[in-house]
C-alpha positions, 0 to 999 in steps of 0.5 A: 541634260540629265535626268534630275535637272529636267525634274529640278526645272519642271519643279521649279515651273511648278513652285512658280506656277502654285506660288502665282496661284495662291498669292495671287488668290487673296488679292483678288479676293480682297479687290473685290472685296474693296470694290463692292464695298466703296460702291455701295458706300458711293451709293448710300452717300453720293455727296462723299463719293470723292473721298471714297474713290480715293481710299479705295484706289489707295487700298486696291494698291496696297493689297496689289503689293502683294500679288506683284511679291508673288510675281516676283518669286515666281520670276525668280524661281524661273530664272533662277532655279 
């Protein structure tokens, strides 16, 4: 092989590599976010914790969504470049 497709490979290991970095920042960022605040509305209301749970399984797997896309990106720069 050449020069430029061992360059063009090794950038594209990298493009994969920044693209599971940064989209994989803000979900985990924005789980936690979501974690901390379902627990302290369980523990300012105890009698709600059911619906709380709930919402927050469902919120967790929207912002989820979004780190599985960069993963997804990330594969196809793989295998694909």
């Amino acid at each position: 092989m050449t020069d430029g497709i061992f360059i063009a490979k090794a950038a594209a290991y990298i493009g994969a590599g920044f693209a599971m970095a940064v989209g994989s920042l803000g979900p985990a960022l924005g789980q936690g976010m979501i974690g901390k605040k379902a627990c302290e509305a369980i523990g300012k209301y105890p009698e709600s914790g059911n619906k709380v749970r709930l919402t927050m399984i469902l919120a967790m797997a929207f912002v989820e969504s979004a780190a599985i896309y960069a993963l997804v990106i990330a594969l196809l720069l793989i295998f694909f470049s």
